[in-house]
DSSP file (Angstrom, degrees, kcal/mol; ACC not computed):
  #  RESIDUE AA STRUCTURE BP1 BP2  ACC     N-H-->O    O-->H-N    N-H-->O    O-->H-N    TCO  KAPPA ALPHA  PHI   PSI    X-CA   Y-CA   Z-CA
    1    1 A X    >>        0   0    0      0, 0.0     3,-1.9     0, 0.0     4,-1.6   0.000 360.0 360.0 360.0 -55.5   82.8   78.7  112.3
    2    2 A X  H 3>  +     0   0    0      1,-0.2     4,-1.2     2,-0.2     0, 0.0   0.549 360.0  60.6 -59.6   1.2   82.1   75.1  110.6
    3    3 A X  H 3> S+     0   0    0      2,-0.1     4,-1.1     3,-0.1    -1,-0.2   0.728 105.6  39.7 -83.0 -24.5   80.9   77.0  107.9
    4    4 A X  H <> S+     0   0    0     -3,-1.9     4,-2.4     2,-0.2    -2,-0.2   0.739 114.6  57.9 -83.6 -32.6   84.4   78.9  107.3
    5    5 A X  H  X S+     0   0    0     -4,-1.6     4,-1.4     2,-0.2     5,-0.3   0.992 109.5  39.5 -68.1 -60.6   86.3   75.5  108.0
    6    6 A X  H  X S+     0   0    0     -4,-1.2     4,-3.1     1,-0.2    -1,-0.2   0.902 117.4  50.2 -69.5 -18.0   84.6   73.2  105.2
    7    7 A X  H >X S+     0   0    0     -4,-1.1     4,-2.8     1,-0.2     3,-0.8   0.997 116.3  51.1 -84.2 -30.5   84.6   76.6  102.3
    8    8 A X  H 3X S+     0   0    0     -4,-2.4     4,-1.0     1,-0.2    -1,-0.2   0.810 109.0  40.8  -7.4 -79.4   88.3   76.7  103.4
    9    9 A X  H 3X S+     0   0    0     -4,-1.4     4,-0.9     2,-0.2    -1,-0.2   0.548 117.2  53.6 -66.2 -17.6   89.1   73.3  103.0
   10   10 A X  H <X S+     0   0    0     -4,-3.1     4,-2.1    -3,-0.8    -1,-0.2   0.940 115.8  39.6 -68.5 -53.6   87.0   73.5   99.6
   11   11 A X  H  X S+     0   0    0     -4,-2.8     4,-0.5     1,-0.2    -2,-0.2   0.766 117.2  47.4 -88.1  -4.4   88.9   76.2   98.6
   12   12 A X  H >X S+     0   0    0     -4,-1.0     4,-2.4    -5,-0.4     3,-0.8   0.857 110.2  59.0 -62.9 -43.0   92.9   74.6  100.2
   13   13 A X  H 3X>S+     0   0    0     -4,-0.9     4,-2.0     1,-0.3     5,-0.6   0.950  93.9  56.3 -91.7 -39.7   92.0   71.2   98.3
   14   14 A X  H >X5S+     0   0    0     -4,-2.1     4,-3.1    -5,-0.2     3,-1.6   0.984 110.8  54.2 -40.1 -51.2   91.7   72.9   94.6
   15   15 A X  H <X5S+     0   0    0     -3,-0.8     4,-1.3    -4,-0.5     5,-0.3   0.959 114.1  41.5 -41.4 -54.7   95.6   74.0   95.8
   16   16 A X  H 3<5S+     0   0    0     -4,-2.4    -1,-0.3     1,-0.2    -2,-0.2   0.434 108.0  51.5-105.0  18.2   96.2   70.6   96.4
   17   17 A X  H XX5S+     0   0    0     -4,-2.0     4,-5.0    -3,-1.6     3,-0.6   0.780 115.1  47.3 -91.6 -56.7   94.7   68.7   93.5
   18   18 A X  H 3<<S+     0   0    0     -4,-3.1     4,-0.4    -5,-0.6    -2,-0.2   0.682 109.3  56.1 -61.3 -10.7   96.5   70.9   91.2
   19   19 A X  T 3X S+     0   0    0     -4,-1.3     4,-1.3    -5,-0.2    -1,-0.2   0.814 112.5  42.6 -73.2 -41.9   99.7   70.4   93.2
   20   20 A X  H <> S+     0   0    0     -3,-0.6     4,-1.0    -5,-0.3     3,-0.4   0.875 111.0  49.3 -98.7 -21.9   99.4   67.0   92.8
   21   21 A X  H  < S+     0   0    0     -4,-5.0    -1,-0.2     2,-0.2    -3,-0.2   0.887 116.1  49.4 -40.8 -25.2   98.4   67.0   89.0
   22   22 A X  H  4 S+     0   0    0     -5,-0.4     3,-0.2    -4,-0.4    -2,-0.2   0.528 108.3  54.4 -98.8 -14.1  101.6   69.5   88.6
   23   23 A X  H  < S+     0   0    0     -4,-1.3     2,-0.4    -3,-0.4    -1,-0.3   0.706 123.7  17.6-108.2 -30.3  103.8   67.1   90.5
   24   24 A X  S  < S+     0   0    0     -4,-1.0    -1,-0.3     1,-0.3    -2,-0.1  -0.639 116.7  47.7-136.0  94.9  103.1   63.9   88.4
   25   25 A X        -     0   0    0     -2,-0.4     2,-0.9    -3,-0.2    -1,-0.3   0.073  68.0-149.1 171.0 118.2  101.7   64.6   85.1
   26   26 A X        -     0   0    0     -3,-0.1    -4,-0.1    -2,-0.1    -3,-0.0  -0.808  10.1-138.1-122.2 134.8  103.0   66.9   83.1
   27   27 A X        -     0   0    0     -2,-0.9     5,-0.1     1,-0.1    -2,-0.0   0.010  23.7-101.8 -41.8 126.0  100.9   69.0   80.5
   28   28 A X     >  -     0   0    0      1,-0.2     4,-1.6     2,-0.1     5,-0.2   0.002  30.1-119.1 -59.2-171.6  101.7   70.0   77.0
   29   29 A X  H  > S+     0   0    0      1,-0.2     4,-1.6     2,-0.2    -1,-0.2   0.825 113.3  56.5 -81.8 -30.0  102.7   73.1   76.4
   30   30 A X  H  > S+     0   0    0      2,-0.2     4,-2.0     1,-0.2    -1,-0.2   0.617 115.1  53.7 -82.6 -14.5   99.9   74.6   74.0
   31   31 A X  H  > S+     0   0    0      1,-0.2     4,-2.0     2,-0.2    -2,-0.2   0.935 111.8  38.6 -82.5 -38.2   97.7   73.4   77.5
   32   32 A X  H  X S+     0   0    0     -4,-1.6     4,-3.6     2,-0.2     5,-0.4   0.950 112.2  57.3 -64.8 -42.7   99.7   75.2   80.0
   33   33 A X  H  X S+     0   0    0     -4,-1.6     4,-4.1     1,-0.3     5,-0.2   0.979 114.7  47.0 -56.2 -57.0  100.0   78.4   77.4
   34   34 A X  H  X S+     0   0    0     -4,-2.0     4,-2.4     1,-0.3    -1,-0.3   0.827 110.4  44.8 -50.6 -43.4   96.2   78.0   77.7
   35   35 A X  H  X S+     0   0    0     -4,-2.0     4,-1.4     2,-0.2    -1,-0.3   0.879 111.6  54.2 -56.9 -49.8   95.8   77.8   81.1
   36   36 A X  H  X S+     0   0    0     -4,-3.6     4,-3.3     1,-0.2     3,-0.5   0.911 108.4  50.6 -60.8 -47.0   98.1   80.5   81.9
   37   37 A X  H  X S+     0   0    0     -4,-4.1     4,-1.7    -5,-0.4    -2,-0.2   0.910 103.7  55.6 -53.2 -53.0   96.5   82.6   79.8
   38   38 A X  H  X S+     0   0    0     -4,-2.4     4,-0.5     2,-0.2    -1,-0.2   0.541 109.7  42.9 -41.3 -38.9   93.4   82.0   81.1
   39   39 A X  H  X S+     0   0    0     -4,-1.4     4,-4.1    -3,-0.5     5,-0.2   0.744 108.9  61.5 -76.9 -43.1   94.3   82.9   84.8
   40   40 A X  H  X S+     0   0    0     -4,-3.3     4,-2.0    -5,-0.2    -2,-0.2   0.930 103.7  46.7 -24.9 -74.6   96.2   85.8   83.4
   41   41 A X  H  X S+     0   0    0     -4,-1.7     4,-1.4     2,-0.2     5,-0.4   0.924 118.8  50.6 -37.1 -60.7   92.6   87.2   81.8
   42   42 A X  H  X S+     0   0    0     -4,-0.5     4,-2.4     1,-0.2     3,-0.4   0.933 109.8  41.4 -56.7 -42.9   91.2   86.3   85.6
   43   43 A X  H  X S+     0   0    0     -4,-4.1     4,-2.1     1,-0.2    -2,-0.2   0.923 117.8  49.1 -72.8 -33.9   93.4   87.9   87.7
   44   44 A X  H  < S+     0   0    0     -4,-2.0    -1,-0.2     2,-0.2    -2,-0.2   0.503 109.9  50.1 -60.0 -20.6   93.6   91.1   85.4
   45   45 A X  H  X>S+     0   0    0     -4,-1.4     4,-2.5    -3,-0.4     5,-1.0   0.613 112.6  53.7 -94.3 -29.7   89.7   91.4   85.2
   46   46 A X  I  <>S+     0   0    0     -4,-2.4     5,-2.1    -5,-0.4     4,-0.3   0.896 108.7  43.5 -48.1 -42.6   89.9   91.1   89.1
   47   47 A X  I  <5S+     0   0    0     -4,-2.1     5,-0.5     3,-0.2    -1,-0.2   0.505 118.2  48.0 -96.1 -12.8   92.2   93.8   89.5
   48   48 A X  I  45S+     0   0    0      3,-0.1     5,-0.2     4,-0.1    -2,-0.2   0.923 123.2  32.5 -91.6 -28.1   89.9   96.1   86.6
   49   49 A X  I  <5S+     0   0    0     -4,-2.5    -3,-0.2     3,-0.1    -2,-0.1   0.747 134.8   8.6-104.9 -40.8   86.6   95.4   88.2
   50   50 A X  I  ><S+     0   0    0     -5,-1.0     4,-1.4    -4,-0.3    -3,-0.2   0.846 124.5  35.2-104.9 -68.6   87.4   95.1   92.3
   51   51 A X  H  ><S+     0   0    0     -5,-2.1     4,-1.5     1,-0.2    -4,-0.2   0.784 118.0  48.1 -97.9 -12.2   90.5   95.9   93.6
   52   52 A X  H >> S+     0   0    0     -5,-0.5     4,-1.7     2,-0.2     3,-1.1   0.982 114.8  46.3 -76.5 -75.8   91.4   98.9   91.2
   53   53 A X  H 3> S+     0   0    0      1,-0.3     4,-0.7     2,-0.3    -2,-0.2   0.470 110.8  50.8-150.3 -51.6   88.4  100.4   91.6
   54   54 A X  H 3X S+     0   0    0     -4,-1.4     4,-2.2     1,-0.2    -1,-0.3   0.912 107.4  57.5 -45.1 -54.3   88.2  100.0   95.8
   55   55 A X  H <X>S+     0   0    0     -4,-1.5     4,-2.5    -3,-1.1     5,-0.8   0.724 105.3  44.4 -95.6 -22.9   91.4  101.4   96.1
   56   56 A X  H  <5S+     0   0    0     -4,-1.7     5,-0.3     2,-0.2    -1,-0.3   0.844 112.9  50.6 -52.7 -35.3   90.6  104.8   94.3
   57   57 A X  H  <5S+     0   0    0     -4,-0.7    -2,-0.3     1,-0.2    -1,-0.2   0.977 121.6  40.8 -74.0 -36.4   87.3  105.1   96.2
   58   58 A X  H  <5S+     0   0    0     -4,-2.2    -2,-0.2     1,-0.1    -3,-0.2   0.960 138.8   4.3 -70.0 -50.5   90.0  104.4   99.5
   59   59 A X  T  <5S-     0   0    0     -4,-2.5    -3,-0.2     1,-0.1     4,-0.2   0.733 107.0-104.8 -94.8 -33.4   93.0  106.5   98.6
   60   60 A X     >< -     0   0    0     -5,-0.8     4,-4.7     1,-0.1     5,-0.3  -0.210  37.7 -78.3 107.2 151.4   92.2  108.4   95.4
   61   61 A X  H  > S+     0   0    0     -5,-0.3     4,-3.7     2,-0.2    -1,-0.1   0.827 123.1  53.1 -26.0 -55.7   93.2  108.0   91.9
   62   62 A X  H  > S+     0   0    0      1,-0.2     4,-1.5     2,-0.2    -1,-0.2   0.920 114.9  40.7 -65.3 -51.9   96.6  109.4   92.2
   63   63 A X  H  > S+     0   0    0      2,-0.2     4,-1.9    -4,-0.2    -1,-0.2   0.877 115.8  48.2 -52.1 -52.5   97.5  107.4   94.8
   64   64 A X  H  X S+     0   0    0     -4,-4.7     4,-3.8     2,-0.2    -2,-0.2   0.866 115.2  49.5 -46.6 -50.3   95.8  104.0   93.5
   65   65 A X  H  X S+     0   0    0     -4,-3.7     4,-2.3    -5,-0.3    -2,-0.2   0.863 107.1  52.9 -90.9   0.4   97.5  104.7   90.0
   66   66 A X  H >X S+     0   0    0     -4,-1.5     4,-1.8     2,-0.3     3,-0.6   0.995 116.4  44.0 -27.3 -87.0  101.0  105.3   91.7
   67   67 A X  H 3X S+     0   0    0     -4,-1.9     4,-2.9     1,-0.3     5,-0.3   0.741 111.8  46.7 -40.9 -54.5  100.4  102.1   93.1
   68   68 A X  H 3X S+     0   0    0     -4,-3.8     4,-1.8     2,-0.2    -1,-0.3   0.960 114.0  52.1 -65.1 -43.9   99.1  100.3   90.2
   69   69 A X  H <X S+     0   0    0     -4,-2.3     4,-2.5    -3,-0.6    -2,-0.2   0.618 107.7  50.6 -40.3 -42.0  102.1  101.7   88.2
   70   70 A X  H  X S+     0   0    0     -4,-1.8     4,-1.9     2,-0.2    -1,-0.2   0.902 115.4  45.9 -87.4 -36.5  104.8  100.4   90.9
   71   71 A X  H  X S+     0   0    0     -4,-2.9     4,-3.5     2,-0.2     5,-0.3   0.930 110.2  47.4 -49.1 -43.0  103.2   97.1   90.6
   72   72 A X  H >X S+     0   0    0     -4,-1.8     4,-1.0    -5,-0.3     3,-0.9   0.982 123.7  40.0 -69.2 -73.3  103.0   97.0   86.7
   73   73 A X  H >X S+     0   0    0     -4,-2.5     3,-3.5     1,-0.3     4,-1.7   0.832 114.0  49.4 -68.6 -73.6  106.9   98.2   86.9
   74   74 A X  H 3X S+     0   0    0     -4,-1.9     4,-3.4     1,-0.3    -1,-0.3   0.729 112.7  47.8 -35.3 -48.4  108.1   96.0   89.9
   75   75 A X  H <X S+     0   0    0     -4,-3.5     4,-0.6    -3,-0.9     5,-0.3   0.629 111.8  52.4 -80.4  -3.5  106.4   92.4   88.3
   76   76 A X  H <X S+     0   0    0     -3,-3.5     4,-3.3    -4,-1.0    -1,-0.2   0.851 113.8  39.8 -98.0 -23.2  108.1   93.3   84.7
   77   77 A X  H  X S+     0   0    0     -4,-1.7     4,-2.0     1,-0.2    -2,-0.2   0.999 119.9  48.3 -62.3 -39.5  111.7   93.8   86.3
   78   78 A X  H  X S+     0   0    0     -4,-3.4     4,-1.1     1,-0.3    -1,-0.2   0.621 114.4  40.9 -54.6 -27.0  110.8   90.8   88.4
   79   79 A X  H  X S+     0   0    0     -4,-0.6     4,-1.7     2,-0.2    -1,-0.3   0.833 117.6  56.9-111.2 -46.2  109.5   88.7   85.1
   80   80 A X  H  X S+     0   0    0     -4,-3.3     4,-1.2    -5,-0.3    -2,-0.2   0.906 107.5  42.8 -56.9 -47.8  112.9   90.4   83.4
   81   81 A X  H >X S+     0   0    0     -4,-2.0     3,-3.0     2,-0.2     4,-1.2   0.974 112.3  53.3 -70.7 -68.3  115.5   89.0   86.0
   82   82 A X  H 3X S+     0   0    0     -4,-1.1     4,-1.6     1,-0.4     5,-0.4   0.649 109.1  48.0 -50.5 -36.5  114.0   85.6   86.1
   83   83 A X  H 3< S+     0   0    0     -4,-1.7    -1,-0.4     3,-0.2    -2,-0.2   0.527 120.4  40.2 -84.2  -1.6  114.1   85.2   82.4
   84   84 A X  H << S+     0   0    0     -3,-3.0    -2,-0.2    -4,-1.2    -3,-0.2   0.874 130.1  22.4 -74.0 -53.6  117.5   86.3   82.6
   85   85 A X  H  < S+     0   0    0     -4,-1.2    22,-0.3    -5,-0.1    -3,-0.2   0.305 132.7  35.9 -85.8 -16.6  118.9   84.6   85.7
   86   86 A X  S  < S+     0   0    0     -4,-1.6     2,-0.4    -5,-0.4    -3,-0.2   0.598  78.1 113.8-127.5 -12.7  116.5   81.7   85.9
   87   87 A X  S    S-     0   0    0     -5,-0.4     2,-0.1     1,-0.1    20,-0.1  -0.398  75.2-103.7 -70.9 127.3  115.7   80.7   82.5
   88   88 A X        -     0   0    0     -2,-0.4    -1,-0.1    16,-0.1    -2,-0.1  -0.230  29.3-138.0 -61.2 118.9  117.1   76.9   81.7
   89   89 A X        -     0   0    0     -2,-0.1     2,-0.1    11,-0.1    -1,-0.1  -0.122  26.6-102.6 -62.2 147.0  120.0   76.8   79.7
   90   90 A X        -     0   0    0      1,-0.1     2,-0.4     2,-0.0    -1,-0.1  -0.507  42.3 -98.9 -74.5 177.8  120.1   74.1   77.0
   91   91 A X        -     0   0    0     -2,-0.1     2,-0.9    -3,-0.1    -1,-0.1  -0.621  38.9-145.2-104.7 125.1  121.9   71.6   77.8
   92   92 A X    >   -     0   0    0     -2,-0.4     3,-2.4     1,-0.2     8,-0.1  -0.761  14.7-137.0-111.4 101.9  125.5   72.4   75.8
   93   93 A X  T 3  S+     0   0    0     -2,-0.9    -1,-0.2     1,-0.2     4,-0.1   0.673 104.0  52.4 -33.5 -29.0  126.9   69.0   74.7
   94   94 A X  T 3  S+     0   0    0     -3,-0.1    -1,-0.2     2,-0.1     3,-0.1   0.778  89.4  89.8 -59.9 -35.1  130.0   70.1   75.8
   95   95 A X  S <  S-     0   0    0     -3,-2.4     2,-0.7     1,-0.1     3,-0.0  -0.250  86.9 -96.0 -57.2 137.0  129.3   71.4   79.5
   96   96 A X     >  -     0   0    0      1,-0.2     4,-1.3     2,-0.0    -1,-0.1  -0.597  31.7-133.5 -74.8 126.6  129.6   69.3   82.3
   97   97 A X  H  > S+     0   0    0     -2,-0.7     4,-0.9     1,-0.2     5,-0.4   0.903 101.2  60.7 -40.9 -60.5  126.4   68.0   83.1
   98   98 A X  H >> S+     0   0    0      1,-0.2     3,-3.9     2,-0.2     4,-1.9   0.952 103.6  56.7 -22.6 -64.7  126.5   68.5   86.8
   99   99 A X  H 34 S+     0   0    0      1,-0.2    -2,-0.2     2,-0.2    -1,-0.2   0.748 105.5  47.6 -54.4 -32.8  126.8   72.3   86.0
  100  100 A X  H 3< S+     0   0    0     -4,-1.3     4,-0.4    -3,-0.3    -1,-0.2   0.368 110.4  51.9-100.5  34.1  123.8   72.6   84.0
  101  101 A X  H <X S+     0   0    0     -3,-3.9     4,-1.3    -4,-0.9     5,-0.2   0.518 112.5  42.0-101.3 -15.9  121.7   70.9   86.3
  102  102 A X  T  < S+     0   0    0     -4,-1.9     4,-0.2    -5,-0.4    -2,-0.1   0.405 115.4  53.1-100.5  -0.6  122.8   73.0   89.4
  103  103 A X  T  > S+     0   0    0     -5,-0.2     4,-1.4     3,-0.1     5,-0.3   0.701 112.4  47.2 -94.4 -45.1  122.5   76.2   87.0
  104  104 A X  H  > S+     0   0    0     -4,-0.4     4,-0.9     1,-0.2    -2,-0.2   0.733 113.0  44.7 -58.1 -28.3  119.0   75.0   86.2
  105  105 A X  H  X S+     0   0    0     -4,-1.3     4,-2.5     2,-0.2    -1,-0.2   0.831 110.9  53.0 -91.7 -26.6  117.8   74.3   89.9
  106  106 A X  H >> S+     0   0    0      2,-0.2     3,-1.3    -5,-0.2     4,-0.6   0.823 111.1  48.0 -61.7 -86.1  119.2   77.6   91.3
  107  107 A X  H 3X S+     0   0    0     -4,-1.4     4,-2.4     1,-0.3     3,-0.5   0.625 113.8  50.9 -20.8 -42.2  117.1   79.4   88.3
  108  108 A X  H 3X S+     0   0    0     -4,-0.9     4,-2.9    -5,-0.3     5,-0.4   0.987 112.6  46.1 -58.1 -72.2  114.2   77.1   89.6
  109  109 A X  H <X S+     0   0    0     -4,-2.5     4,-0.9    -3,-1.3    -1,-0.2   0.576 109.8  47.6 -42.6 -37.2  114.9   78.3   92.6
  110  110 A X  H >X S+     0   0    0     -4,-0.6     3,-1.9    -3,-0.5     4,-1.2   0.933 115.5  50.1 -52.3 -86.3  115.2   82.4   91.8
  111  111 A X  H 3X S+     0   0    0     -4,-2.4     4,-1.6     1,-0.3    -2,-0.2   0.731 105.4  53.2 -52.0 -32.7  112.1   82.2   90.0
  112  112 A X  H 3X S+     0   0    0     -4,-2.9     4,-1.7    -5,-0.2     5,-0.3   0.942 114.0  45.4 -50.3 -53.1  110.1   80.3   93.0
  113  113 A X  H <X S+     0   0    0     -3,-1.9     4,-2.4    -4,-0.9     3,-0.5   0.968 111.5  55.3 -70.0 -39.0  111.2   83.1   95.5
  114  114 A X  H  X S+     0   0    0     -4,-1.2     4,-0.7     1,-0.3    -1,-0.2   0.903 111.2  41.1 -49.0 -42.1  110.2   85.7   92.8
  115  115 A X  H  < S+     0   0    0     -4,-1.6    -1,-0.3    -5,-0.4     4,-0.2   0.767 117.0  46.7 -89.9 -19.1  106.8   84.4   92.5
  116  116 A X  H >X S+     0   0    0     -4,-1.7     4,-4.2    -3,-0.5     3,-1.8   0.939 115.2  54.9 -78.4 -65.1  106.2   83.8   96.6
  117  117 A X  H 3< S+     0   0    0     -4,-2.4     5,-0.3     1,-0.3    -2,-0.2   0.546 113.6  32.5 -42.7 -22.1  107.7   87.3   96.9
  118  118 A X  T 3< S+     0   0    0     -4,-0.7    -1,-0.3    -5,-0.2    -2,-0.2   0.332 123.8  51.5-130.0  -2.0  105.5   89.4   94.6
  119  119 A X  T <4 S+     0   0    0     -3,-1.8     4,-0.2    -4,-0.2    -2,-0.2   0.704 116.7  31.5 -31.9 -84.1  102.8   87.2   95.6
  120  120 A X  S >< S+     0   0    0     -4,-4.2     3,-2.5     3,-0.1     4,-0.4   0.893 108.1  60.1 -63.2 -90.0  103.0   87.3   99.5
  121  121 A X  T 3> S+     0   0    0      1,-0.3     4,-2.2     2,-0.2     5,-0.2   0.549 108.3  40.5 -52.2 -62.8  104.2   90.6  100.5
  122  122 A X  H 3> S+     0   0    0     -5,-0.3     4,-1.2     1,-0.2    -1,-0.3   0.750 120.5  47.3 -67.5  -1.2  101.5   92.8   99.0
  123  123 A X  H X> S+     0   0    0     -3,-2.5     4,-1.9    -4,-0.2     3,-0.7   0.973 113.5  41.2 -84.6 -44.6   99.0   90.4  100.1
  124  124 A X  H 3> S+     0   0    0     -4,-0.4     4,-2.8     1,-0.3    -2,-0.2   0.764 116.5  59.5 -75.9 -19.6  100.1   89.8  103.8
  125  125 A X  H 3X S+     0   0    0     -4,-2.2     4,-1.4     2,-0.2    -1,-0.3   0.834 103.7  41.6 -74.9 -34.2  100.6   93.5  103.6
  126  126 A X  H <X S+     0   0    0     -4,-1.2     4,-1.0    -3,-0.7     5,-0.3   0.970 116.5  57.7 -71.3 -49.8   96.9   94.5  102.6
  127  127 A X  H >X S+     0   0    0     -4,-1.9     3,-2.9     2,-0.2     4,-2.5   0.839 104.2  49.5  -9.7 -88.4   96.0   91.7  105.5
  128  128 A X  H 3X S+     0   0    0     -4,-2.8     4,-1.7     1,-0.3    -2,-0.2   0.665 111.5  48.4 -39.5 -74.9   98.0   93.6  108.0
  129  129 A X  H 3X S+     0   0    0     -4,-1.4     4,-1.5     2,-0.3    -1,-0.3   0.402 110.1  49.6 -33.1 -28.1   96.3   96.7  107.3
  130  130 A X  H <X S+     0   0    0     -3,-2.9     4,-4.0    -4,-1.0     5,-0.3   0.844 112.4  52.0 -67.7 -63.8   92.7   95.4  107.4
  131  131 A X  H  X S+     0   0    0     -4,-2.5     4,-1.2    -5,-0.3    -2,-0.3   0.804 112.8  34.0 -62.2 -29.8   93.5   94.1  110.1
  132  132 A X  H >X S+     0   0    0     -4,-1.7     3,-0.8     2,-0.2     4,-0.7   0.989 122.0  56.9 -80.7 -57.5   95.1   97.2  112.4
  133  133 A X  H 3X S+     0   0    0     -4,-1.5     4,-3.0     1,-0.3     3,-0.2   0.795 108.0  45.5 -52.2 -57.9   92.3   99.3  110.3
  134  134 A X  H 3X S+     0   0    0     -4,-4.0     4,-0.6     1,-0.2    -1,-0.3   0.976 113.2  46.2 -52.6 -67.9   89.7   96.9  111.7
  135  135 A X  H <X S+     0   0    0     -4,-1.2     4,-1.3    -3,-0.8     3,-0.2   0.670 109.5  55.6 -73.9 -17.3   90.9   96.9  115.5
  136  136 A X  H  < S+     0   0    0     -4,-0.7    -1,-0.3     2,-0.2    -2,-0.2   0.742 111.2  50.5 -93.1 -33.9   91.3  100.9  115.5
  137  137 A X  H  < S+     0   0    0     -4,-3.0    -2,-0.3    -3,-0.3    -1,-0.2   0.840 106.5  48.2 -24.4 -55.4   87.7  100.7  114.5
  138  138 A X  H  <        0   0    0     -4,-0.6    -2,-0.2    -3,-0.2    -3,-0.2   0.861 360.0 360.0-101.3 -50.3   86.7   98.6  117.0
  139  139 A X     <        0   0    0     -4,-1.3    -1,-0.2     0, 0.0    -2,-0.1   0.469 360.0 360.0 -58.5 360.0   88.4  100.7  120.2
């Protein structure tokens, strides 16, 4: 069990160095492009080498690429409304200021729930399923 706590806390405290780099320093842009990219490449060799790969041998193909298919479609409407609805307007010397700072924190705000949403749900959802899978196992 203290073995599970400290790679936990190893792996919580990465969260929360990079929370607190990302909350007071911020990166140029050609560093972020990189960075993004970079995790992009990870999570995409993750999902070609493990989880694509499980979930055929679990469901079958048809079913696995269904699945990969509704994802791939779901995260591009998802990346389509946020850059529509969420992207920050410039700032229109004419416009009252108030308005494009409160159009800019709702977008903030869209695109945070977008990214928790398509994040969490399919995750807590394979959870949940391991987990009743596991306990009908066990009985």
């Amino acid at each position: 069990m203290l073995e599970a706590l400290v790679f936990g806390l190893i792996a919580s405290g990465a969260l929360l160095i990079g929370g607190a780099l990302g909350a007071f320093w911020r990166a140029p842009k050609q560093l972020t492009g990189i960075f993004l990219a970079f995790a992009s490449g990870t999570l995409i060799s993750a999902l070609c080498f493990e989880l694509f790969p499980e979930a055929v041998e679990l469901g079958g193909a048809t079913r696995a690429g269904v699945g990969l298919v509704a994802g791939a479609a779901t995260f591009v409407a998802a990346n389509t409304l946020v850059d529509k609805y969420a992207a920050q307007p410039e700032p229109d010397l004419q416009a009252d200021q108030r308005e494009v700072i409160q159009r800019a924190a709702g977008g903030t705000g869209f695109a945070l729930l977008a990214a928790v949403t398509l994040d969490g749900v399919p995750e807590n959802l394979a959870l949940g399923v391991s987990l009743v899978e596991g306990e009908s196992m066990s009985c």
